[in-house]
C-alpha positions in Angstrom: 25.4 -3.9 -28.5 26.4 -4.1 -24.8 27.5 -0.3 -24.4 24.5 0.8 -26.7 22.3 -1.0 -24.7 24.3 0.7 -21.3 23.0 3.5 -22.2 19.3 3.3 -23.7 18.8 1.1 -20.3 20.3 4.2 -18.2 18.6 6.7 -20.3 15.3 4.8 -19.1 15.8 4.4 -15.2 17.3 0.9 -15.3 19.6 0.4 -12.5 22.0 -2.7 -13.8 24.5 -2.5 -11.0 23.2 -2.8 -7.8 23.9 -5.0 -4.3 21.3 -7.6 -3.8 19.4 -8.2 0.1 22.9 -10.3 0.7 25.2 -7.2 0.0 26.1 -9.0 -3.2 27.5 -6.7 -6.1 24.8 -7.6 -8.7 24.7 -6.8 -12.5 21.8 -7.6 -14.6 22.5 -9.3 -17.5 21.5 -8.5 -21.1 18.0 -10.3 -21.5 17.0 -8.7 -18.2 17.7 -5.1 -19.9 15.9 -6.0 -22.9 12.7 -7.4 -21.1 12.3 -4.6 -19.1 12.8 -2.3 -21.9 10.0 -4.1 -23.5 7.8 -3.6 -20.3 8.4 0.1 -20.9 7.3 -0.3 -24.6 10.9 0.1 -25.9 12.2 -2.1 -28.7 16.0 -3.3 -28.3 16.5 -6.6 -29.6 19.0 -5.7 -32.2 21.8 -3.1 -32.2 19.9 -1.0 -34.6 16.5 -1.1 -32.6 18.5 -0.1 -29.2 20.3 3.3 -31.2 17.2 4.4 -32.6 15.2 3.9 -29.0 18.1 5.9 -27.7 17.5 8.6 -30.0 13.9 9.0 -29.2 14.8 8.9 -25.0 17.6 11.7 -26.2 15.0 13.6 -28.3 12.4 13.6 -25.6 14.2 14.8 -22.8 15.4 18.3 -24.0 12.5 19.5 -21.2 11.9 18.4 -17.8 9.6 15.7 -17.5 8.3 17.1 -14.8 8.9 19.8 -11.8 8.6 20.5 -7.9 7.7 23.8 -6.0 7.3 24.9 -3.2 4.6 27.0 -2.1 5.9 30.7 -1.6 8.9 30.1 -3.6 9.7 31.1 -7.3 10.3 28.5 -9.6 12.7 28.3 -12.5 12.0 26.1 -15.4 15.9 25.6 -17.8 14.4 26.0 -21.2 16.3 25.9 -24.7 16.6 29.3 -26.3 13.7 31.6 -26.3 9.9 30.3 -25.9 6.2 31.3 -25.4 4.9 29.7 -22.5 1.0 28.9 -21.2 1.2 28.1 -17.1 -2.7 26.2 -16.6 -3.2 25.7 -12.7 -5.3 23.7 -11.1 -8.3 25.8 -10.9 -8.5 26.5 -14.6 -6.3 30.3 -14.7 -3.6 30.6 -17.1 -1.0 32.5 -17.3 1.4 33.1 -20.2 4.9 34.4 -20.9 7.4 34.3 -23.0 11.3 33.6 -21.8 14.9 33.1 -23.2 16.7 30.5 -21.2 15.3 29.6 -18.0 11.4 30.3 -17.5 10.9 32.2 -13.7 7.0 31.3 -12.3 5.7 33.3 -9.7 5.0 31.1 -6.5 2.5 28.8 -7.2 -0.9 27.7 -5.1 -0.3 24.0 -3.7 -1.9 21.5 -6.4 -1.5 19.8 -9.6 -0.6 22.4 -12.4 0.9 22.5 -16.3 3.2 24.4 -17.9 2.7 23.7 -21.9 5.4 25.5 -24.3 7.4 24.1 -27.6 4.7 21.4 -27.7 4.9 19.7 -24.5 3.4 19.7 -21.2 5.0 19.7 -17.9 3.4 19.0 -15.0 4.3 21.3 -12.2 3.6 20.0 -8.3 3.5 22.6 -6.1 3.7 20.9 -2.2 4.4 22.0 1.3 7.9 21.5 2.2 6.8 19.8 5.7 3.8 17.8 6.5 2.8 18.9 10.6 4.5 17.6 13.0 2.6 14.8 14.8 2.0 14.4 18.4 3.0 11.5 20.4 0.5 8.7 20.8 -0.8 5.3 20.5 -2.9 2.7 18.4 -3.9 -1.0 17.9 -3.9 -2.8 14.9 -6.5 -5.2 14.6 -7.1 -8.1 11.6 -10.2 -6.5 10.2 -10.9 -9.8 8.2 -10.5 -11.7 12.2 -12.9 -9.2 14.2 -15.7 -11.6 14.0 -15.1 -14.1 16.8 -16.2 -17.9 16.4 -19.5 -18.3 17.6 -20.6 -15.1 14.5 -18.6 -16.9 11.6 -18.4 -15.0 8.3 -16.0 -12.0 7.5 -15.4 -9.1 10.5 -17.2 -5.9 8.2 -17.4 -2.5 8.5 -19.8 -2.5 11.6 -17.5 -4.7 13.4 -14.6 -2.2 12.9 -16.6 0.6 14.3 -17.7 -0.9 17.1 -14.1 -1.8 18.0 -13.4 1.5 16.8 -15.6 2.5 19.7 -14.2 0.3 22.1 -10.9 1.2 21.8 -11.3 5.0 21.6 -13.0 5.1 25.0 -9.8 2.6 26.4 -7.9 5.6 25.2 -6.0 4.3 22.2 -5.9 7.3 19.4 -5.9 5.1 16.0 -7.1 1.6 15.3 -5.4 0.4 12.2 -6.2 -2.4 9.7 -5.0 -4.3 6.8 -5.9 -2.7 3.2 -9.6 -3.1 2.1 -8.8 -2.6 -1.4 -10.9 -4.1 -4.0 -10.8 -8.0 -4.2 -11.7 -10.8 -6.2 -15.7 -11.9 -5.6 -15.1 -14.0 -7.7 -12.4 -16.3 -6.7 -12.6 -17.5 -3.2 -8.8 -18.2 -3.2 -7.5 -15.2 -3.5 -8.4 -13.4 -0.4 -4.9 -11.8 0.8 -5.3 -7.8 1.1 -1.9 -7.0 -0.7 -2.6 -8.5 -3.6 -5.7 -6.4 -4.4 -7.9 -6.0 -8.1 -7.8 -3.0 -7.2 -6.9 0.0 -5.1 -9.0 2.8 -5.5 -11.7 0.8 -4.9 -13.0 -0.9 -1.5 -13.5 -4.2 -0.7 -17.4 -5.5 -0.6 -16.7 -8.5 1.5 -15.9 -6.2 4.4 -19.4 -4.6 4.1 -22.0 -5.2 6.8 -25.3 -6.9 5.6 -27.6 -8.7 7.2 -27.3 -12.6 6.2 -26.6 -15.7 7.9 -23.4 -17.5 8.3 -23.0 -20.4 10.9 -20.0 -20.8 13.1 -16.9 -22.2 10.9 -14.3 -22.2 13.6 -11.8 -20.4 14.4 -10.2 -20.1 11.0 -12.3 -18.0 8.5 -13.7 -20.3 5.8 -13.7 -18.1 3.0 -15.0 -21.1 0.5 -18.1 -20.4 2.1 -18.2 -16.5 3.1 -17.5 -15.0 -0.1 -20.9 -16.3 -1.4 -22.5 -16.0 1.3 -21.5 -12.5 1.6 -22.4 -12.1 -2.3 -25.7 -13.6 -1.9 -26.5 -11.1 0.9 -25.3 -8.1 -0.9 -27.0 -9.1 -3.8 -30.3 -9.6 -1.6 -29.4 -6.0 -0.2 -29.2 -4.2 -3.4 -32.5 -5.8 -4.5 -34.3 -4.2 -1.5 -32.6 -1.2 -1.8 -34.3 -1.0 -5.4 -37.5 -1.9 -4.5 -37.6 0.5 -1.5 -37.1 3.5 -4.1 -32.7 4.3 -3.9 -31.5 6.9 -2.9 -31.0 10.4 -4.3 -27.4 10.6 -2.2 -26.4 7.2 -4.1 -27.1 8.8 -8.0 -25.6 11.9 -6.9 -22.6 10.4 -6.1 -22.5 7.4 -8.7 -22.4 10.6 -11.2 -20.2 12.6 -9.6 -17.5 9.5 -9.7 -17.6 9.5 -13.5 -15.7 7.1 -15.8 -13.9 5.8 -13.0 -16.8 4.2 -11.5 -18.4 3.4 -14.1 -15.0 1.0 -15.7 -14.7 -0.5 -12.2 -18.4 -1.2 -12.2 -17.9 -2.5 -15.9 -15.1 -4.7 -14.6 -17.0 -6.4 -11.9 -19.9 -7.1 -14.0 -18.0 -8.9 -16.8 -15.9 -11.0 -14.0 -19.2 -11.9 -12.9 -20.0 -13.4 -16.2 -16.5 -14.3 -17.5 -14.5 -15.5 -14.5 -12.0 -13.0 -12.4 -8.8 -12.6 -13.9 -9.3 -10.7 -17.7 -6.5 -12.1 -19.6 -9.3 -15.3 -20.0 -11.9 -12.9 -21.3 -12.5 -13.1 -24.6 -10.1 -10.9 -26.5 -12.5 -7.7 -27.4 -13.9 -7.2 -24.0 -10.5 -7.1 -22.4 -10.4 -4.0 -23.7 -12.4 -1.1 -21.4 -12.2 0.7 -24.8 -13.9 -1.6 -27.2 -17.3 -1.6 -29.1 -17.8 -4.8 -27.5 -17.5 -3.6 -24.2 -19.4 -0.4 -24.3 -22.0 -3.0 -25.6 -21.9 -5.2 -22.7 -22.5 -1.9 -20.1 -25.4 -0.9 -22.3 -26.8 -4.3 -22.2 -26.3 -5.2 -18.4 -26.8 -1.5 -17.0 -28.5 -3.0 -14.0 -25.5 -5.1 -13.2 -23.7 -2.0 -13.3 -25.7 0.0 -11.0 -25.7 -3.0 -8.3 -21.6 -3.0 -8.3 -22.0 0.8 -8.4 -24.1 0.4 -5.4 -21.7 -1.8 -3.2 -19.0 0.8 -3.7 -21.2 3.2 -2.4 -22.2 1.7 0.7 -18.9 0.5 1.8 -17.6 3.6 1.6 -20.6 5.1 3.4 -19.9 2.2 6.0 -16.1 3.1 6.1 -17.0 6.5 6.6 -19.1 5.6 9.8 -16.2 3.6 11.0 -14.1 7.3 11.0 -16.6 8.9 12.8 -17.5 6.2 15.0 -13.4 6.3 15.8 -13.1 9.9 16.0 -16.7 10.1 18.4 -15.0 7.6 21.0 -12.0 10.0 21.5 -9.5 8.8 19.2 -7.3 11.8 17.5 -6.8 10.1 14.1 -9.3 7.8 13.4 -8.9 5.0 11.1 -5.3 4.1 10.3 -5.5 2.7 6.5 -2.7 0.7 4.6 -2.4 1.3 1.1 -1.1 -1.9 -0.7 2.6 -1.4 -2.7 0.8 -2.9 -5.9 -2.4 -3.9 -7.9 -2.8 -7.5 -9.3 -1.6 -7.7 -12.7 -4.8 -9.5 -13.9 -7.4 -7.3 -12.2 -9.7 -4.4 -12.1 -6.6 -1.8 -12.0 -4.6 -3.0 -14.7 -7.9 -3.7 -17.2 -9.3 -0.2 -16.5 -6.2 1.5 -17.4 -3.9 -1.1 -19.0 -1.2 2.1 -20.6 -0.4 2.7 -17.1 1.4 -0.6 -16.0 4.0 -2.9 -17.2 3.2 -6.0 -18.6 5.4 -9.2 -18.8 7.2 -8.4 -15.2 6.5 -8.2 -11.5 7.0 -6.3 -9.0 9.4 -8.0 -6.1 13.3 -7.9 -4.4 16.4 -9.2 -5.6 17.8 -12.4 -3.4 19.0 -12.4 -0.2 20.9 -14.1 2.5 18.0 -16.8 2.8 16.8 -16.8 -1.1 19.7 -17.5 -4.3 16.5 -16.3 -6.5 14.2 -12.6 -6.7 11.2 -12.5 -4.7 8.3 -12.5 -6.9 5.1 -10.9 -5.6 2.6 -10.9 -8.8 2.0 -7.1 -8.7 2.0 -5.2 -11.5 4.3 -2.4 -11.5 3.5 1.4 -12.4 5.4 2.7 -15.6 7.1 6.0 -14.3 7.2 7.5 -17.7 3.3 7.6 -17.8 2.4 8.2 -14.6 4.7 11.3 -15.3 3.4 12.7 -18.4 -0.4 12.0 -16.6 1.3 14.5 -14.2 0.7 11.5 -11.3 -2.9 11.8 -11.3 -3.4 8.2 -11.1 -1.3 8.1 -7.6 -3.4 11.2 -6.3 -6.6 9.2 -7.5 -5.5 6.5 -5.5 -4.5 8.5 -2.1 -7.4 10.6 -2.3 -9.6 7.9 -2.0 -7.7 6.0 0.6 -7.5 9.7 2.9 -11.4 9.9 2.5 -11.4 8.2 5.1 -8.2 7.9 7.4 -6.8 10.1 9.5 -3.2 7.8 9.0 -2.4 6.0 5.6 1.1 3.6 5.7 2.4 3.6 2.4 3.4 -0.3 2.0 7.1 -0.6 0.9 7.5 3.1 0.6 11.6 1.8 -0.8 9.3 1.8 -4.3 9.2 5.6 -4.1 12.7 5.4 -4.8 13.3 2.3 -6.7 11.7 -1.0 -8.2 12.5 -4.1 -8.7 10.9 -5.5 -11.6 11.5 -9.1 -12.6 10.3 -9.8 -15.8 9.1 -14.0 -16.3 11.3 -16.5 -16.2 14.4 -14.3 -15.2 16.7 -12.4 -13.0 15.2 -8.8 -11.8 16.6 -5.2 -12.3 16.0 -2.0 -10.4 13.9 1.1 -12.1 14.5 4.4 -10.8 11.1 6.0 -9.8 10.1 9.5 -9.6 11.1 10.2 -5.6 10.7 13.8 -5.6 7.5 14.1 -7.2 5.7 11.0 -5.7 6.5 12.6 -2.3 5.1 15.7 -3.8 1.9 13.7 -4.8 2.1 12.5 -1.3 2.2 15.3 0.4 -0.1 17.5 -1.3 -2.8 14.8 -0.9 -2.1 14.8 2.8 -2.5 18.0 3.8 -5.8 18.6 2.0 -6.7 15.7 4.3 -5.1 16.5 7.5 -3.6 13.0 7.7 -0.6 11.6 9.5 1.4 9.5 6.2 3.5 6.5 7.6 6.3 4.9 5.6 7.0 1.3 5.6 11.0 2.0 5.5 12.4 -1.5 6.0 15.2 -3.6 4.4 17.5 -2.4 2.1 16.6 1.7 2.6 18.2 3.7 -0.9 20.1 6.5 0.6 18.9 9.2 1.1 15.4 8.2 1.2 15.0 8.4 5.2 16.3 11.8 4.9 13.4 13.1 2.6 11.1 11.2 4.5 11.9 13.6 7.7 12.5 16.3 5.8 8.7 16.1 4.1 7.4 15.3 7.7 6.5 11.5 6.9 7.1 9.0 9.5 9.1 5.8 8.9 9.1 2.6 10.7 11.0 1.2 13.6 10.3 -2.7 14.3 11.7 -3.8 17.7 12.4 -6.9 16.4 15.0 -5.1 13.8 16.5 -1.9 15.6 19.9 -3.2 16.1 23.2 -2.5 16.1 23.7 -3.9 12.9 27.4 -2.6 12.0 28.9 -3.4 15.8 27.9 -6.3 18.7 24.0 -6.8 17.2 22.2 -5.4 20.1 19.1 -4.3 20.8 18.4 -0.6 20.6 17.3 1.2 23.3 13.8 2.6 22.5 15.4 6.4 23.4 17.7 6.2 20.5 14.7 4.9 18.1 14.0 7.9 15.3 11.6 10.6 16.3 10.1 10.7 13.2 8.5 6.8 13.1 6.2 5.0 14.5 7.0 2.4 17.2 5.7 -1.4 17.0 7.1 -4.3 17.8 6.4 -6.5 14.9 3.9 -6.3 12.1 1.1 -8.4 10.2 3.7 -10.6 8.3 6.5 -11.2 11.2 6.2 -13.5 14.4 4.1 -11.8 17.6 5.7 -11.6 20.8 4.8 -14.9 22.0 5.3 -16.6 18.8 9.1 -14.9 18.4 9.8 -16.1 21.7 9.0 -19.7 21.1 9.9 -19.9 17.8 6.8 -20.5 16.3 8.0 -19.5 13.2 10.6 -21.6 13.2 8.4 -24.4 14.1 5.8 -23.6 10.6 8.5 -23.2 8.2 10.9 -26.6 9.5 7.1 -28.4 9.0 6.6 -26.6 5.4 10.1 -27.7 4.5 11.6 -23.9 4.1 14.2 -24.9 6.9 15.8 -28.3 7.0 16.3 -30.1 10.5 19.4 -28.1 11.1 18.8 -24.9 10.2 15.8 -25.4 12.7 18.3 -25.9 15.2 19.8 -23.5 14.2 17.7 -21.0 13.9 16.1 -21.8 17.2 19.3 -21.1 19.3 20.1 -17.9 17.4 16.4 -16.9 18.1 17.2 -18.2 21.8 19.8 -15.6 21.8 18.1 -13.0 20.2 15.3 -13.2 23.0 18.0 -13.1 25.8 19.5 -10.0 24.5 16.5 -8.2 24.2 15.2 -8.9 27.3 18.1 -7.4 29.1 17.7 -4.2 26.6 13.6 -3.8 27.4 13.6 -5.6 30.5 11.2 -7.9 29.1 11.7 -10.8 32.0 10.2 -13.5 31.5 8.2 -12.5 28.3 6.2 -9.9 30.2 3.5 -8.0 27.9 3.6 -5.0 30.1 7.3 -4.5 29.9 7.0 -4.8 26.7 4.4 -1.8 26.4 6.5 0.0 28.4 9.7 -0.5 26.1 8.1 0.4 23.4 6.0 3.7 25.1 9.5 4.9 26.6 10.5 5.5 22.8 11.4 9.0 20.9 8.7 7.6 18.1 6.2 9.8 17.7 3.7 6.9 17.3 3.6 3.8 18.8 1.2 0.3 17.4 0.3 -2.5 19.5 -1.1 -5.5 17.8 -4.4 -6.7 19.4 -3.0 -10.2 19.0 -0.2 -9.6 21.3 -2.7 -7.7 23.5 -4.5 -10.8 23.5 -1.4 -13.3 24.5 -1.6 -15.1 20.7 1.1 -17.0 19.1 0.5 -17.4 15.7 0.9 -14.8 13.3 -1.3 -13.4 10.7 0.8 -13.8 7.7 3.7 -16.1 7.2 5.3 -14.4 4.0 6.6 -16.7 1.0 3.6 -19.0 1.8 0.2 -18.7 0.5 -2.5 -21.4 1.3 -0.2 -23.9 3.4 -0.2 -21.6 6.1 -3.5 -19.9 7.2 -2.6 -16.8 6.5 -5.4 -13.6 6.4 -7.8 -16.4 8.3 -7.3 -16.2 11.6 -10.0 -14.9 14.1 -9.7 -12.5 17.1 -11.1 -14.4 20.3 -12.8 -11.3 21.3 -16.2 -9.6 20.2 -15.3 -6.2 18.6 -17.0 -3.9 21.2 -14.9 -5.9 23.8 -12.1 -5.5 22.8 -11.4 -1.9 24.7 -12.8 -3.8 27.8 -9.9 -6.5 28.1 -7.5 -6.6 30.9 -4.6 -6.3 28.7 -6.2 -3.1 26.5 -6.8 -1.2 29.8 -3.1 -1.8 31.1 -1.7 -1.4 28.1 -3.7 2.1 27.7 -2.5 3.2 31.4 1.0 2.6 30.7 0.9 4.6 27.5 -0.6 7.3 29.5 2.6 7.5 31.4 4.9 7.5 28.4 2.8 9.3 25.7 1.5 12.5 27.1 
């Protein structure tokens, strides 16, 4: 069945032979195959099973499965003999034809658009071939969850991020970027981490601003006691809202979001009664479809109105966060992060369970520090469906996202290329993923919102990838702590050779800050977790010894200065450049330690700063008159 099996696994994007995070030739064996096959709906546990799957793929793909165009351009469609054809665009024309061959459109408007013939529909994506370019500047990124200092306690919300929004603007700084705020779980005061979301084209509720009272808990977030506090206080909130009369604004827009809403609002409600993950529901109302649950909305439509109502005023809160931003100077606002994946057991996946594959994860095959596949508990997006929905799901999801942010970072932006999917229990595969047209998506959605798109490029980059990335105008990502001359001595690169087309930072929410790097701190967590025995402590901590020597005679970073380090990083070709407020604020310990999950405080930490400070800081104002210096 081996060479059978070859070739229905090819036939369905499966990349078998690939090289691991080590450089390791890698081939997926057999049972990988089949269980991601299955993920995709495909049957192939017997020889017969994998030639009649085969067959179908083979059938199915006389057409394209889908198309790109560009906007001023003619585009050809190969076709099979002769054919009437119906072009629908976006805005409802059609046009219709009839061709022998190859089908010739006229240039088509930029949108989503179908081209139905011989039974099938194609959808057509017609995108500018460049995203502006984007002028040099400067940001923070801030914790959003941290922005309340200790003596507030509670969750930094909406309001917080505005006023630091202000702050920062008037200290000069032209973004202020946070972690996602995509949907969470209420319901489980555990699971808290923003990339692991319920889901994302929803917004977080625990980030809303409310009026409630939370005493001091230190200076680690106590989300045990926030969450329902913050629940209790929007629920309180809602209550007023209802007895005060609404609001028109709300019911126009509650109807104007649709089914959408209304699922996600459906969703909520029954984790409220039946716990947060949906695979423990009972078995008919795990189905957005079902008598059962269209009972459930009709009997608890006031439960549906109040999670309605949440979504409504965080985004109106978000939205004052923009214009708060954009009021105090800042050229792009809000810099959002979209999350590379939706938990498999949430809002996302129950609302729309065709869409995703079930019985694997999303992740990366081992690596130099790991013999197994990371595992990150995301669902993955099936490329077959989100094609023949012509990628309206992905819009849906940028669309809301650029509402609101004048820069989105697409988390792990490799996915546009290729997944790794690691189905339970075993070793993981790649899946080939729609590049061209998920840029497309990308970049249609962008410039109806005038927004800067930033690409998290790191670790094993496909080829060719970085190339479309410039090409389409999207920045990439150039970590201080990584530019090196990888192939030759290891050095440090010097910030005039870093890539125009990125944005500049030294580290990011999930690797060491600069004080922490220098002194290991890292090192220090994972020796006491037991990651790293005594020796490779030791180890580690010379090599890091080294590394901090050599890049102090690249930057000129003596002695750990902060300003140099501004300077280093300012003195760059990237057209952007992100300063974490932590290092701004001389901490050590980082944010996130990845591969941990409660052992290190991770998403808890809190900023030592009042929000509408932070602009006013000694380090802010330096760091804002050395970027003057480099960045206009």
């Amino acid at each position: 069945m081996s060479g059978d099996l070859d070739a229905l696994a090819q036939a369905a994007g499966i990349i078998r032979h690939f090289h691991d995070g080590a450089g390791r030739a890698t081939r997926a064996p057999d049972e990988t195959l089949i269980a991601i096959l299955a993920a995709m709906g495909i049957v192939a546990e017997t020889g017969a099973q994998v030639r009649a799957a085969l067959k179908r793929l083979q059938a199915g793909r006389r057409l394209p499965q889908w198309a790109v165009a560009t906007p001023g351009v003619p585009l050809e469609i190969p076709v099979r003999g002769p054919s009437d054809w119906v072009l629908e665009l976006e805005d409802g024309q059609l046009r219709e034809g009839r061709a022998d061959g190859v089908i010739v459109l006229a240039p088509l408007p930029i949108g989503y658009h179908w081209l139905r013939l011989a039974g099938a529909r194609i959808p057509l994506l017609c995108a500018p071939r460049r995203l502006p370019d984007v002028p040099r500047g400067w940001g923070v990124m801030v914790p959003l969850y941290g922005l309340r200092p200790v003596g507030q306690g509670g969750i930094g919300d909406f309001a917080d991020l505005a006023g630091a929004a202000e702050s920062l603007g008037r200290a000069g700084a032209g973004f202020i970027g946070i972690n996602p705020v995509h949907a969470g779980f209420p319901a489980d005061e555990t699971n808290f981490s923003p990339y692991a979301p319920s889901s994302r084209e929803r917004f977080a509720t625990h980030h809303v601003a409310v009026a409630h009272a939370v005493p001091p808990d230190g200076a680690l977030i106590d989300y045990a006691r926030a969450l329902p506090a913050q629940g209790a206080a929007l629920e309180a909130a809602f209550l007023r809202f209802e007895v005060e009369g609404g609001d028109g604004d709300f019911d126009t827009w509650r109807a104007a979001e649709g089914t959408g809403l209304e699922r996600f609002a459906t969703h909520q409600a029954l984790a409220e009664r039946h716990g947060p993950y949906w695979p423990a529901w009972p078995a008919a109302l795990q189905r957005p479809d079902s008598a059962e649950t269209a009972a459930f909305a009709a009997e608890n439509a006031d439960r549906l109105r109040a999670h309605a109502w949440r979504q409504w005023i965080a985004e109106c809160q978000l939205g004052a966060a923009r214009a708060a931003a954009l009021r105090a100077g800042m050229e792009h606002g809000l810099f959002l992060d979209l999350a590379v994946g939706t938990h498999p057991d949430g809002a996302e996946t129950w609302a729309d369970p065709g869409l995703f594959a079930r019985g694997v994860s999303q992740g990366a095959p081992p690596d130099a520090f790991s013999p197994a596949p990371q595992i990150w508990n995301l669902a993955p997006m099936r490329p077959d469906v989100l094609a023949a929905r012509g990628f309206a799901p992905l819009a849906r999801i940028l669309r809301r996202q650029l509402r609101h942010a004048g820069i989105l970072r697409i988390d792990h932006i490799l996915g546009f290329e290729r997944a790794f999917w690691v189905p339970h229990g075993l070793s993981g595969a790649y899946v080939a993923m729609p590049r061209a047209a998920l840029l497309a998506v990308l970049k249609i959605e962008a410039a109806r919102a005038d927004a800067v798109i930033v690409g998290e490029d790191l670790g094993a980059v496909p080829e060719g990838l970085r190339d479309e990335m410039d090409a389409s105008g999207i920045l990439g990502c150039r970590v201080a702590m990584f530019e090196r001359d990888w192939q030759g001595d290891g050095g440090f690169t010097d910030p005039a050779d870093y890539a125009e087309m990125s944005l500049a930072s030294f580290g990011s929410h999930d690797l060491p800050l600069w004080r922490g790097w220098r002194a290991g701190t890292d090192i220090g967590w994972r020796a006491r977790l037991g990651s790293l025995t005594t020796r490779q402590a030791s180890e580690a901590r010379v090599a890091r010894a080294r590394d901090v020597a050599a890049f102090d005679a690249t930057a000129g970073t003596k002695a750990g200065d902060l300003a140099e380090l501004v300077g280093f990083l300012g003195r760059s070709r990237a057209r952007l450049v992100a300063m974490q407020i932590e290092d701004l604020l001389g901490a050590e310990e980082q944010p996130n330690l990845p591969g941990t999950i409660h052992e290190h405080p991770n998403w808890r930490r809190r900023l030592p700063v009042a929000p509408q400070k932070l602009g006013e800081t000694e380090s802010v104002a330096q760091t804002a008159a050395v970027m003057a210096r480099y960045r206009s």
